[in-house]
C-alpha positions as CSV (number, residue, x, y, z in Angstrom):
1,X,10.3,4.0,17.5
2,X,11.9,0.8,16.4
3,X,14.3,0.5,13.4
4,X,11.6,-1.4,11.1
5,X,9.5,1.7,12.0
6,X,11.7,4.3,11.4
7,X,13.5,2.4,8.8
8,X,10.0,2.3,6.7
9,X,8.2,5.9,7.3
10,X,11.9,7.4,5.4
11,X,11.5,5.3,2.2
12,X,7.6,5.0,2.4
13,X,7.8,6.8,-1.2
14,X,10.0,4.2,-2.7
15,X,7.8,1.4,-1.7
16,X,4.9,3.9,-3.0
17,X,6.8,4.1,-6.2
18,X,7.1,0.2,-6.4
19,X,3.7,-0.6,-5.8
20,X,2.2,1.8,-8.2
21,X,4.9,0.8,-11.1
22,X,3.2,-0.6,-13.6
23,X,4.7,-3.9,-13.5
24,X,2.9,-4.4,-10.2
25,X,-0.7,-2.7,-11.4
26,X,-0.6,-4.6,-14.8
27,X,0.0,-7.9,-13.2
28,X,-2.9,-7.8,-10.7
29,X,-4.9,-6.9,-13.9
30,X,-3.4,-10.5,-15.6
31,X,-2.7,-7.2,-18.4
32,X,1.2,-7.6,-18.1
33,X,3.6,-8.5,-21.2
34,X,4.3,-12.0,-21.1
35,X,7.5,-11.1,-22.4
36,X,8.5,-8.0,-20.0
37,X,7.3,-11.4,-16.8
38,X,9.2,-14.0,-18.9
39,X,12.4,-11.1,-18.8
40,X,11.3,-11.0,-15.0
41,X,11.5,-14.5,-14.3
42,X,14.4,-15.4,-16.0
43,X,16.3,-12.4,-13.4
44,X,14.8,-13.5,-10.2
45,X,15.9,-16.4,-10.7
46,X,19.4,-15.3,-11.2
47,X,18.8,-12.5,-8.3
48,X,17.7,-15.7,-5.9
49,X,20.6,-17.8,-6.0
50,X,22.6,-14.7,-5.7
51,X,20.6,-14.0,-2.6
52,X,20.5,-17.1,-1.1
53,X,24.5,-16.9,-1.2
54,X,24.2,-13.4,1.2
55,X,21.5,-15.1,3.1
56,X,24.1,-17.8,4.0
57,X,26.9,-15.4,4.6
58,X,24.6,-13.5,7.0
59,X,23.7,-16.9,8.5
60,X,27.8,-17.0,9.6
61,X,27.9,-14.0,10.8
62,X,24.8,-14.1,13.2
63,X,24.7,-13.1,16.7
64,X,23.0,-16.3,18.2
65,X,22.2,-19.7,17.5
66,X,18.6,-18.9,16.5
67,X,19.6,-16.4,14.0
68,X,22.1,-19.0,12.0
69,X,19.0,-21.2,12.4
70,X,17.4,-18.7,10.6
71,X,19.0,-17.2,7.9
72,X,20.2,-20.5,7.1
73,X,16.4,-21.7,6.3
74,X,15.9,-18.2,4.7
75,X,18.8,-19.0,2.4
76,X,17.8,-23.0,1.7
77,X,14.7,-21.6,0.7
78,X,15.4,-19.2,-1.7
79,X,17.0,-22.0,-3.7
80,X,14.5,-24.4,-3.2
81,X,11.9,-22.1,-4.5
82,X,14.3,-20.9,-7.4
83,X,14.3,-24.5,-8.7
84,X,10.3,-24.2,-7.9
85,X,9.9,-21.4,-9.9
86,X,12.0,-23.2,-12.8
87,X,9.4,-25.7,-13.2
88,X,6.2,-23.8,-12.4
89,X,6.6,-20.7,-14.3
90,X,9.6,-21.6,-16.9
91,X,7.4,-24.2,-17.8
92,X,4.0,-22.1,-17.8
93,X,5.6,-19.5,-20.4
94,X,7.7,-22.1,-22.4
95,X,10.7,-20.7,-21.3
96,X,13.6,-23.3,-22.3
97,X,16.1,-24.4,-20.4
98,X,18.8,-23.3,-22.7
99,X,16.7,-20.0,-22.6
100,X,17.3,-19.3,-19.1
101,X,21.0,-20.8,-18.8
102,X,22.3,-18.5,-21.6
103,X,20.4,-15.4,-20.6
104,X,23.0,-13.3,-18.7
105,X,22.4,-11.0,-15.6
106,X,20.8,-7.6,-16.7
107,X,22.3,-4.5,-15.8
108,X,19.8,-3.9,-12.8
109,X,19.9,-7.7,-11.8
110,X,23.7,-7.6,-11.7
111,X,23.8,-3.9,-9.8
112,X,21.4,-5.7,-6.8
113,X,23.1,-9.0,-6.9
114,X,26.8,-7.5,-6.6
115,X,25.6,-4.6,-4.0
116,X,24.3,-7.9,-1.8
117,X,27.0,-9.9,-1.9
118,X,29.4,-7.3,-1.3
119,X,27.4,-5.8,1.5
120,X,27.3,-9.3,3.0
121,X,30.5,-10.1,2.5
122,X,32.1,-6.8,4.3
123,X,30.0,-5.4,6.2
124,X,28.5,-6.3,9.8
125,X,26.3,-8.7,10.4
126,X,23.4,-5.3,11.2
127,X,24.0,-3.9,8.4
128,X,24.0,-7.2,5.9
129,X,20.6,-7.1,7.8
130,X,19.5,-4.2,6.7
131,X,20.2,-4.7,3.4
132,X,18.5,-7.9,2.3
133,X,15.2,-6.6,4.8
134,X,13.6,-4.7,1.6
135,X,13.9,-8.2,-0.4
136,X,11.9,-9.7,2.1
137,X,9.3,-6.9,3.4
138,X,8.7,-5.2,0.0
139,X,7.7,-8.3,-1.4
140,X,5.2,-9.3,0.9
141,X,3.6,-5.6,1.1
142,X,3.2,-5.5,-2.4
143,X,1.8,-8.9,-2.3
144,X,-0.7,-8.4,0.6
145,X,-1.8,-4.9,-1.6
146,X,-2.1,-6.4,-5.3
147,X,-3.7,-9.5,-4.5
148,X,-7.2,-8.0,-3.1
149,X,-6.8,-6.4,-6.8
150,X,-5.9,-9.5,-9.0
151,X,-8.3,-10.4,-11.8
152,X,-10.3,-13.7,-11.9
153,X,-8.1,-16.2,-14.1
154,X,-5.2,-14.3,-13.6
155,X,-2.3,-15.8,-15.3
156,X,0.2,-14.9,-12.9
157,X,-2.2,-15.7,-9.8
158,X,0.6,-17.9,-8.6
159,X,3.2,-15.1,-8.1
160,X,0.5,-12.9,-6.5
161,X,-0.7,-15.9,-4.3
162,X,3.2,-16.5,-3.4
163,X,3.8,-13.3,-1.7
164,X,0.5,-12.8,-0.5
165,X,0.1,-16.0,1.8
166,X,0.1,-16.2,5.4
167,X,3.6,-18.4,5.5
168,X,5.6,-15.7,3.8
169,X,4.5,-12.9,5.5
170,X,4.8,-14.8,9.1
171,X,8.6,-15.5,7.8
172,X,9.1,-11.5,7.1
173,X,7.5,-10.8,10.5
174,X,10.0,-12.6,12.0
175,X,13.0,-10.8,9.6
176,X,11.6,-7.7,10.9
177,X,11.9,-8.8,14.7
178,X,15.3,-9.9,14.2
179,X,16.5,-7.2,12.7
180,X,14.9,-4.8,15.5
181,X,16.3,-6.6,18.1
182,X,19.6,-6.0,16.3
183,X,19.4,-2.9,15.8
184,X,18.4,-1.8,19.5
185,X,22.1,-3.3,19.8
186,X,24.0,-1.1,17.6
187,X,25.7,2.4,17.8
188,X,24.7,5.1,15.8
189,X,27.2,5.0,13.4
190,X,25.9,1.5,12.5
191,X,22.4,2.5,12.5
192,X,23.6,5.0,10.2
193,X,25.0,2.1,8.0
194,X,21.7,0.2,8.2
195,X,19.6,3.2,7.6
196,X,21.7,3.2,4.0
197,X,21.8,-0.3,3.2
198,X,18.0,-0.8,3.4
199,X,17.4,2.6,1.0
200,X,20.1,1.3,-1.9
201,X,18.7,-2.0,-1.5
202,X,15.0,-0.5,-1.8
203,X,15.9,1.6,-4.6
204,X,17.6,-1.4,-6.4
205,X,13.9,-3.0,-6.0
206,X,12.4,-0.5,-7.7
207,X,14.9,-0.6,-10.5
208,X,14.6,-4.7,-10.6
209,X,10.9,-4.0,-11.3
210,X,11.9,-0.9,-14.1
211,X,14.4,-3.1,-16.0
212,X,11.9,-6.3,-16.0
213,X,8.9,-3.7,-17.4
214,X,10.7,-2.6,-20.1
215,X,13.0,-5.0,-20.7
216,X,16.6,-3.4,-20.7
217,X,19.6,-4.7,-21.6
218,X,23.2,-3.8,-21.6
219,X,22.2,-1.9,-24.6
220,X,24.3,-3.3,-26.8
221,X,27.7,-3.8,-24.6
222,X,27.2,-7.8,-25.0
223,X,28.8,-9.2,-27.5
């Protein structure tokens, strides 16, 4: 069994739990808060500069030529589609400028953002892997399920449409490859490393999703 494998039957139920959280079921009924996806937005956009930063450090640390090729991409393009996203769906839900520049990290954006960064900053290049793999192949799973489901007019048909497309899931494809290959490398105690990197960072999904759908804060710890 390869690591993707094995890696994905142990936290089936956490994507289980992502999928049927009703910030996924409401938006492929178009029934979602505007407000809790406006809250969402606003985050991922935070969460994908945050993550094109590890994407670049795991770039560095790659084992081949074709890897910094990759992971360098992978990192350009969460940026370029940050700034994307800033003028498709900041515009779409009149979402200000100001709005998103003075809207700080939430608690669950900040706990994913800083568990990345510090995993891609110390760790080994396997088990930086292995953590930003659930960014990538949760996404696209949840994608490929919800959009057979989405509404006709849906008004967030362009996220669905996003994550469900051939391009995107061709790019995780080849994530998932990569990250096999370097796993069939590594010693068990990294394998152990990777197997817990992917779980906190698929648990930290979950909780992205949570915070976004009911809109948490620091609960009055800002000023």
């Amino acid at each position: 069994m390869s690591f993707s494998q094995d890696v994905w039957s142990q936290n089936l139920y956490l994507y289980q739990k992502t999928l049927q959280h009703p910030f996924n079921q409401e938006l492929a009924q178009g029934t979602l808060n505007k407000d809790a996806f406006c809250h969402y937005v606003i985050q991922d956009a935070h969460y994908l500069v945050a993550y094109g930063r590890s994407l670049a450090v795991c770039a560095a640390k790659a084992f081949s030529a074709e890897e910094i090729i990759q992971f360098s991409e992978a990192a350009k393009l969460a940026i370029v589609f940050e700034r994307e996203m800033h003028n498709d769906f900041l515009d779409q839900f009149k979402i200000s400028a100001q709005d998103f520049e003075s809207t700080p990290l939430t608690l669950a954006c900040h706990h994913y953002t800083s568990f990345l960064q510090a995993t891609a900053w110390s760790e080994s290049y396997p088990v930086v892997l292995a953590s930003l793999l659930p960014c990538f192949w949760i996404y696209a799973e949840v994608g490929k399920d919800i959009v057979n489901k989405s509404v006709e007019n849906n008004p967030y048909q362009a996220w669905i449409d996003t994550y469900a497309s051939d391009d995107f899931h061709e790019a995780v494809q080849k994530v998932i490859e990569t990250v096999d290959a370097v796993a069939e490398r590594a010693d068990a105690d990294t394998l152990e490393k990777m197997h817990q990197a992917y779980t906190r960072a698929a648990q930290l999904e979950w909780l992205f999703w949570d915070g976004a759908y009911h809109q948490r804060q620091w609960n009055g710890l800002e000023a």
